[in-house]
C-alpha positions in Angstrom: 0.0 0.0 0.0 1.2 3.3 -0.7 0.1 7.0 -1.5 1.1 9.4 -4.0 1.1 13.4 -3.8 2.8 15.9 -6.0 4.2 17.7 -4.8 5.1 15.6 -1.9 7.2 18.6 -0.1 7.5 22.3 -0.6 11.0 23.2 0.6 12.0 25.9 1.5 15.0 27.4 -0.6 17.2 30.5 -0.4 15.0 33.6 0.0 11.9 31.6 1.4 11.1 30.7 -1.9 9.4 27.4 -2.0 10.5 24.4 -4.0 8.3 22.1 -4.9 9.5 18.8 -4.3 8.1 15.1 -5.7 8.3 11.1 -4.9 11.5 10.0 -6.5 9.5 7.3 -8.5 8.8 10.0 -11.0 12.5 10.0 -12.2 11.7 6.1 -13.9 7.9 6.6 -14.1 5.7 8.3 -16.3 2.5 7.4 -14.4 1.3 5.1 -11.5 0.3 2.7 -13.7 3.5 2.0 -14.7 4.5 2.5 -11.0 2.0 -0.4 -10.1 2.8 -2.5 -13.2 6.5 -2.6 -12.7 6.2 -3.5 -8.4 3.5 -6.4 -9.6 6.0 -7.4 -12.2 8.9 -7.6 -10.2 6.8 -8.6 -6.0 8.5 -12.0 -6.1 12.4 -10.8 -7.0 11.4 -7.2 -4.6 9.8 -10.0 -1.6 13.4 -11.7 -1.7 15.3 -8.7 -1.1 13.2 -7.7 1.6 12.9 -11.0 3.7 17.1 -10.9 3.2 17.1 -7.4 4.8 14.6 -8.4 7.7 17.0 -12.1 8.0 20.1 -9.6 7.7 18.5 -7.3 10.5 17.4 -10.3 13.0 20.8 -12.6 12.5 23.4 -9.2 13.6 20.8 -8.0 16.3 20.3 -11.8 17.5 24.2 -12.1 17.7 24.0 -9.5 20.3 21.1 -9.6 22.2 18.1 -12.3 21.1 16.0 -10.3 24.0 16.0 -7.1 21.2 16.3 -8.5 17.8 12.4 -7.8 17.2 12.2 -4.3 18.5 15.5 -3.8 16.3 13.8 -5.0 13.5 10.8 -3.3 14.0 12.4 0.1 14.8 14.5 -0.5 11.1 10.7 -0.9 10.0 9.7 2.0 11.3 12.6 4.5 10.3 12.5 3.3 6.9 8.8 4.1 6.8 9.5 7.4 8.0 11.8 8.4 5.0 11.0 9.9 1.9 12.9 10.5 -0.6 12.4 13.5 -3.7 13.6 15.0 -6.3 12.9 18.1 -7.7 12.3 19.6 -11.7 14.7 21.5 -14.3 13.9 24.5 -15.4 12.9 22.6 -18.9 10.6 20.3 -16.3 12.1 17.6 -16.3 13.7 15.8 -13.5 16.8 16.7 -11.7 18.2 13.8 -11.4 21.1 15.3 -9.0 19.0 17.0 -7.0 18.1 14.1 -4.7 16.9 14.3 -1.2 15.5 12.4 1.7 13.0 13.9 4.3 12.2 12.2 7.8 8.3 12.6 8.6 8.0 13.5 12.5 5.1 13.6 14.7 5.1 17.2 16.6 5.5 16.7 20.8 3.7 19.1 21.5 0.3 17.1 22.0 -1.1 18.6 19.0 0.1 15.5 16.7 0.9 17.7 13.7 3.1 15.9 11.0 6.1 17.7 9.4 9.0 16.8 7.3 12.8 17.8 8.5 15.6 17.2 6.0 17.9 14.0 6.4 21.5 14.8 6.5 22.9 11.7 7.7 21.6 8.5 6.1 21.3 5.0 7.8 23.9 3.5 5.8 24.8 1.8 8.9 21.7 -0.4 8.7 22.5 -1.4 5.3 26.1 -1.9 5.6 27.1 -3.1 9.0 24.3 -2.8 11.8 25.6 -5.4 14.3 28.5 -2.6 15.1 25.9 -0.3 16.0 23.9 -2.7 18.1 27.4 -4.3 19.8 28.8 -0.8 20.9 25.1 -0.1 22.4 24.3 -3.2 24.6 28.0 -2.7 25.1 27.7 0.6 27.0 24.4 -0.4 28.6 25.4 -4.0 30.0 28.3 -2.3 31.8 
């Protein structure tokens, strides 16, 4: 399940001029359609991939503590859901492909439980490449 909204951010630019900023599917789609067409097309190879990433996720947390591997996993789930990742147009219209970037949704504190979208500056390649070193050097510190 998914949603789709153009644009999906306006960003604010030099000035406080706003920049319109969309769903990075739109630099290889033309349409949903072909969005939709293409996931249905490729679910089984896409399904793979993901249940290596949740198998990835479980065996380095379980190698550190088999108490936490599920929130781990869950809390990969749910910063990964958070993301989302843009682009934004040319002058000409068409898509800047170099102009990539990746927004975290947050949920306001305040008690009001307005949604807004901060830039990400730091990516979580560590989940991708090596997230056992993360997890060791925590329950590390916090077993002590």
């Amino acid at each position: 399940m998914g949603h789709v909204r153009d644009p999906a951010i306006q960003y604010i630019v030099a000035n406080d001029v706003y920049q319109p900023r969309s769903i990075y599917f739109w630099n290889a789609y033309s349409s949903v359609a072909d969005l939709i067409s293409d996931f249905v097309e490729d679910y089984s190879t896409a399904l793979g991939r993901a249940q290596a990433l949740d198998q990835k996720i479980l065996s380095d947390s379980s190698a550190i503590s088999s108490n936490y591997a599920g929130v781990v996993a869950l809390s990969v789930r749910q910063a990964f859901g958070a993301l989302e990742l843009t682009s934004s147009k040319n002058s000409d219209g068409s898509w800047n492909i170099y102009d990539i970037l990746m927004f975290l949704k947050e949920i306001s504190s305040d008690g009001v439980g307005d949604m807004s979208w901060s830039r990400v500056t730091t990516l979580l390649g560590f989940v991708i490449h090596d997230f056992s070193l993360l997890l060791s050097a925590y329950f590390t510190s916090h077993s002590a």
